[in-house]
C-alpha positions as CSV (number, residue, x, y, z in Angstrom):
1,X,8.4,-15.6,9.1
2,X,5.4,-16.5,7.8
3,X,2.2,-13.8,8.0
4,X,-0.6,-17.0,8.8
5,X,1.7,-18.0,11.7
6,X,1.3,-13.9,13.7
7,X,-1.0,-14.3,16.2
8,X,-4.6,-12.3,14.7
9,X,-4.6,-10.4,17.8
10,X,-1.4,-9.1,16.9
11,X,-2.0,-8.3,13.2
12,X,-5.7,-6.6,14.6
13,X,-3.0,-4.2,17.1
14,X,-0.7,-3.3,14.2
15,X,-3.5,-0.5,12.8
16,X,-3.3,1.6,15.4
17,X,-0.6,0.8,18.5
18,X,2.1,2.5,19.3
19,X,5.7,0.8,19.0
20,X,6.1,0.2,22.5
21,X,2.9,-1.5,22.9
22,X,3.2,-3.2,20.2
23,X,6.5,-4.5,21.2
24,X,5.4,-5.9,24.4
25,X,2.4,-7.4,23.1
26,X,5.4,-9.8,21.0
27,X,7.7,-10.0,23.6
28,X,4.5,-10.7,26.0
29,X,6.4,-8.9,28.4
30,X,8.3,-5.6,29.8
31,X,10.5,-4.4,27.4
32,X,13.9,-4.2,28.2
33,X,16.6,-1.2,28.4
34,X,18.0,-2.5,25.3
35,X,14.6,-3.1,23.5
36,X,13.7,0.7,24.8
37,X,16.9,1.5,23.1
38,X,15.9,0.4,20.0
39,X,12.5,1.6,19.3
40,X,13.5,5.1,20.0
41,X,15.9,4.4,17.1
42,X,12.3,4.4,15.0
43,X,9.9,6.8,17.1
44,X,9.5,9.8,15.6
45,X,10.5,8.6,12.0
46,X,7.4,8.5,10.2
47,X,8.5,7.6,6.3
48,X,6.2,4.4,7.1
49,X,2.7,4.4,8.4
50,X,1.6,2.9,11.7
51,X,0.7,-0.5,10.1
52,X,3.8,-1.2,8.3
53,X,6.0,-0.1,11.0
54,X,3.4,-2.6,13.7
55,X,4.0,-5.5,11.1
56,X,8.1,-4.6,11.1
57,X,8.0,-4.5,14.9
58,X,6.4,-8.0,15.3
59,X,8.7,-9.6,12.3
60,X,12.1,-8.1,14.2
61,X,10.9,-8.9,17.6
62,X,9.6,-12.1,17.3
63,X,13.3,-13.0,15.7
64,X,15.2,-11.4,18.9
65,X,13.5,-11.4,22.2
66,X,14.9,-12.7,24.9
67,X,18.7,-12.2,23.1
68,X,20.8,-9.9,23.0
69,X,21.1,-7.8,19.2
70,X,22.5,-4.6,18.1
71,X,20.6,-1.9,19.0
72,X,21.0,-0.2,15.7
73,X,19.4,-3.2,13.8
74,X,15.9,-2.3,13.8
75,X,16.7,1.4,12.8
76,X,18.7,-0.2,10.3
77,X,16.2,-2.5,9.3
78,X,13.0,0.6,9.2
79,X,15.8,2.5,7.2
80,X,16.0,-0.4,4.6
81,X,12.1,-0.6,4.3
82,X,12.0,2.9,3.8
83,X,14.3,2.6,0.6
84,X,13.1,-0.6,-0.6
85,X,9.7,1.1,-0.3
86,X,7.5,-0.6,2.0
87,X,4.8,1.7,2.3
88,X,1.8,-0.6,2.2
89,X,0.7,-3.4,4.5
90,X,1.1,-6.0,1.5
91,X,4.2,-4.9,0.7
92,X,5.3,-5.6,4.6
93,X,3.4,-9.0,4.7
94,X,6.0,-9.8,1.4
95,X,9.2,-8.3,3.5
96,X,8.2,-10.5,6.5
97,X,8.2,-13.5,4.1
98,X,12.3,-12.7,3.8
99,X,15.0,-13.7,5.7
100,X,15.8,-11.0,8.5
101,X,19.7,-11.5,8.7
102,X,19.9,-11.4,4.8
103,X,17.6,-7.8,4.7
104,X,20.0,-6.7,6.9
105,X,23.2,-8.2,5.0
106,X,25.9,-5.8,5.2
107,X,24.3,-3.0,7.0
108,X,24.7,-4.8,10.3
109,X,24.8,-8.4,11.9
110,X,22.1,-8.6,14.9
């Protein structure tokens, strides 16, 4: 995923939304039980700030709504930013850049 190609009303939301909102601003509607699911997988963890964790939301969703994934693969996938470090919005806008299914490699197949 490109950063240019995220809507700016999008990338304006990830400074201060919470991950639900966030999520259905990218979806673009309700969430689902499974997508419910998986951001409380990531609610309370708060190793990344609100920004980075926006920018994560829109890169993972954007790659899986409307089909059905694991709903361990974006805990997995905060839990790898978190140990590769993402703790700044740049570093985010280069993780976005990488392939989703390779991040997650071995830790788990959406």
């Amino acid at each position: 995923m490109k950063f240019e190609d995220i809507n700016p009303e999008l990338v304006t939301l990830c400074q201060a939304a919470d991950p639900f909102h966030m999520a259905e601003a990218v979806i673009g509607s309700p969430l689902r039980g499974l997508d419910i699911l998986s951001l409380k997988g990531i609610e309370r963890k708060k190793a990344l700030p609100t920004d980075v964790v926006n920018l994560l939301i829109i890169y993972f969703f954007a790659e899986v709504k409307g089909t059905v994934y694991h709903r361990n693969a974006l805990p997995k996938l905060y839990n790898h930013w978190v140990s590769n470090e993402v703790v700044t919005f740049t570093k985010a806008k280069e993780m976005i850049e990488l392939d989703m299914q390779s991040q997650l490699g071995e830790i788990d197949r959406l």
